[in-house]
N, C-alpha and C positions, 0 to 999 in steps of 0.2 A: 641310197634310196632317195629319191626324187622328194622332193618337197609337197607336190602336188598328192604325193600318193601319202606321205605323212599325215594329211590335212583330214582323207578319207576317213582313217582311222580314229584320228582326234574327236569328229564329230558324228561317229557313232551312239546310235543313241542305245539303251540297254533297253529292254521291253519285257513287262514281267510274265507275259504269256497266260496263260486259264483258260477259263470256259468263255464261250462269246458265242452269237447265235450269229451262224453266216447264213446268207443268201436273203430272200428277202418273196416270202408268197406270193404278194400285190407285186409284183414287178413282171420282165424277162423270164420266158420261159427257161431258161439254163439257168435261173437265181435261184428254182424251185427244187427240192421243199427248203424253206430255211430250215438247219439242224443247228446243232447244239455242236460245238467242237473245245477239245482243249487242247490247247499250245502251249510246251515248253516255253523256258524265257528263251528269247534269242534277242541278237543283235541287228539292226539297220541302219543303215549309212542316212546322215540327215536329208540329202541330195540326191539326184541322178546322179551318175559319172558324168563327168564334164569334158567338155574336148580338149582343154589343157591336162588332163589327166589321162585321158586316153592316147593323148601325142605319146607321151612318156611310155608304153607298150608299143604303140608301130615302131617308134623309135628302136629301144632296146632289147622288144624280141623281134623285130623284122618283120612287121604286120602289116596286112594292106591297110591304107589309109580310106576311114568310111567315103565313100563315092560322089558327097554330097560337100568335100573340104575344097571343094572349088570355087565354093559360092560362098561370099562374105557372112550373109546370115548366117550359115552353117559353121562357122568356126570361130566364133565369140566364145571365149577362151572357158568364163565361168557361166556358159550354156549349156545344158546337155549335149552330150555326143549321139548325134541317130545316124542312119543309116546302118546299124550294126544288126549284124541278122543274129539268133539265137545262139550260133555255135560261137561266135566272134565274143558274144556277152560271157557264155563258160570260158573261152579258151582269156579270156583277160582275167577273169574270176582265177583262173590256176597259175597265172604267173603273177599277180599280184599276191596271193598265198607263198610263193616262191620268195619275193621280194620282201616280204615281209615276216615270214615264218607263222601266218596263224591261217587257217582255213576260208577263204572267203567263198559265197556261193549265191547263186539267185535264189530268190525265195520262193516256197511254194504258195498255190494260191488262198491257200487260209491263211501265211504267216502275211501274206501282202494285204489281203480286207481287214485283220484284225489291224493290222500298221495302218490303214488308211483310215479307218473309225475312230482313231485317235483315242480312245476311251469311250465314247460315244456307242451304247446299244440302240440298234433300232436307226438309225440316221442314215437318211440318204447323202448327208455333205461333210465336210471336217468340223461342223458349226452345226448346232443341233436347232436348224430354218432352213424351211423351204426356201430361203430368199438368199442363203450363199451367196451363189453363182449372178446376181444380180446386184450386190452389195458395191457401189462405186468405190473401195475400195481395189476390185479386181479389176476395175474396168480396163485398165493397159494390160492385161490376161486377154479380157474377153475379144481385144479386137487385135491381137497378136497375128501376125504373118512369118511368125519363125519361134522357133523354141525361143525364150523369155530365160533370162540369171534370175534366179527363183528369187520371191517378193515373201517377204513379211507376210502379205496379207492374204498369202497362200499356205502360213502352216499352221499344221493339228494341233491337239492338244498334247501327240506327243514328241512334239518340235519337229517334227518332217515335214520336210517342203514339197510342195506340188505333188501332192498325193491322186487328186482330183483333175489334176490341169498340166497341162505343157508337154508331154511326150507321153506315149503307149512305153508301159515296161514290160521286160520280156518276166516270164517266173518258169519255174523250174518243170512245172508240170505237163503231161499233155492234155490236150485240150478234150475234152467230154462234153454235150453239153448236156446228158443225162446222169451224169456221173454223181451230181448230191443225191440222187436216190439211192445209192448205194455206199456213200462216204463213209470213210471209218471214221468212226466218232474223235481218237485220240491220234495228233499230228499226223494227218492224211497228205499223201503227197500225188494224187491223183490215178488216174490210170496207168495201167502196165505199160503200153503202148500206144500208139496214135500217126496221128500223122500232121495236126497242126498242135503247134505250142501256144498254150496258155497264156494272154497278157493284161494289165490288168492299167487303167489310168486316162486319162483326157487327151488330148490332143490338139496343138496346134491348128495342124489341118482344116480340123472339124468347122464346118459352120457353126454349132455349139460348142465351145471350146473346153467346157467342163464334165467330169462324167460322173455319174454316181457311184460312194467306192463297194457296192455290190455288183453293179456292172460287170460282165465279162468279156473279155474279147481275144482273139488266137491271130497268128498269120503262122506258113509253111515257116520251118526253124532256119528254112536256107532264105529267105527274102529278107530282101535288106531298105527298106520305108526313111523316108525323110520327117517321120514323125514316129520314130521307136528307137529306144534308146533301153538304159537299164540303170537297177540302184544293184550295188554292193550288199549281202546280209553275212550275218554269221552266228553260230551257235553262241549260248551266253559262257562269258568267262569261267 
């Protein structure tokens, strides 16, 4: 077992789950209505996947390497790994479960708000101010021209990095955007079917580099973006 894949598991964090009120009324019409949801404890990786950790899969189960490792920005070792399209994020998700004997999987988009709210109800940032995403500590975040080795001064309150900033992550669900009007109140895992996947986080790219972690956003599960990448989650011990 790879070292790098050791490291993932290490700094998993445990998350006790409950009630929390997703979506957000005043916002994006797909944030509407906010409900009330409860979540199971589950676990999430402190990080994205990194590109040194994603080597370790092309390598040894014979994967194509993301499209975008030609370009130096894109393959800085404890950076996220993007250009991985949805199926690429599951299919590492099950052979990391392989390698390591315990179930790992993307999250759905309630276990990914409630992880990005850090404890924080009601908050548009990981930092309960308007003024986050403006705080000079991020400012090597905010004028980034490539995925960023996540910063200090990028994590929650419960120790997860770049929840808000540095890559779109994929999540398990498909994308709705009328779907909270009909959410199941107890660990909803989206709709039946669809046709774009669910993702949920900031982006490099973006002329605004930060995003709110109610925010929604999907791309087709086959497109592979030089700003979407994914975290590892997994049920609680």
């Amino acid at each position: 077992m790879a070292t790098a894949q050791t490291l993932i598991v290490a700094r998993m964090r445990s998350l006790l789950g409950g009630m929390f009120v997703m979506g957000a009324d005043d916002r994006r019409r797909d944030e509407r209505p906010a409900h009330a949801v409860n979540l199971p404890p589950f676990r999430a990786a402190e990080r994205p996947v990194t590109n040194e950790q994603y080597a370790a899969f092309v390598e040894q189960a014979d994967a194509a390497p993301p499209p975008f490792w030609s370009q130096e920005h894109f393959r800085i070792p404890d950076a996220p790994v993007v250009g991985t399209s949805w199926h690429d994020a599951v299919a590492y998700c099950e052979w990391l479960s392989g390698q390591i004997g315990m179930h790992f999987r993307l999250p759905t988009e309630a276990e990914r708000e409630y992880a990005a709210r850090g404890g924080l109800d009601g908050a548009d940032w990981p930092e309960p101010t308007d003024a986050w995403p403006d705080d000079p500590a991020r400012a090597e975040v905010a004028a980034a021209e490539h995925p960023h080795v996540p910063l200090d001064a990028c994590r929650n309150g419960f120790g997860l990095y770049c929840m808000a900033d540095n890559v779109h992550e994929w999540c398990s669900d498909w994308y709705d955007r009328n779907y909270y009007a009909r959410s199941l109140e107890t660990d909803p895992t989206g709709p039946s079917e669809g046709v774009r996947r669910a993702s949920r986080g900031g982006s490099w790219r973006h002329r605004i580099k930060f995003t709110r972690v109610s925010a929604r956003s999907s791309l087709s599960p086959s497109y592979r973006y030089n700003d979407y990448g994914f975290r590892i989650y997994a049920d609680a011990e």
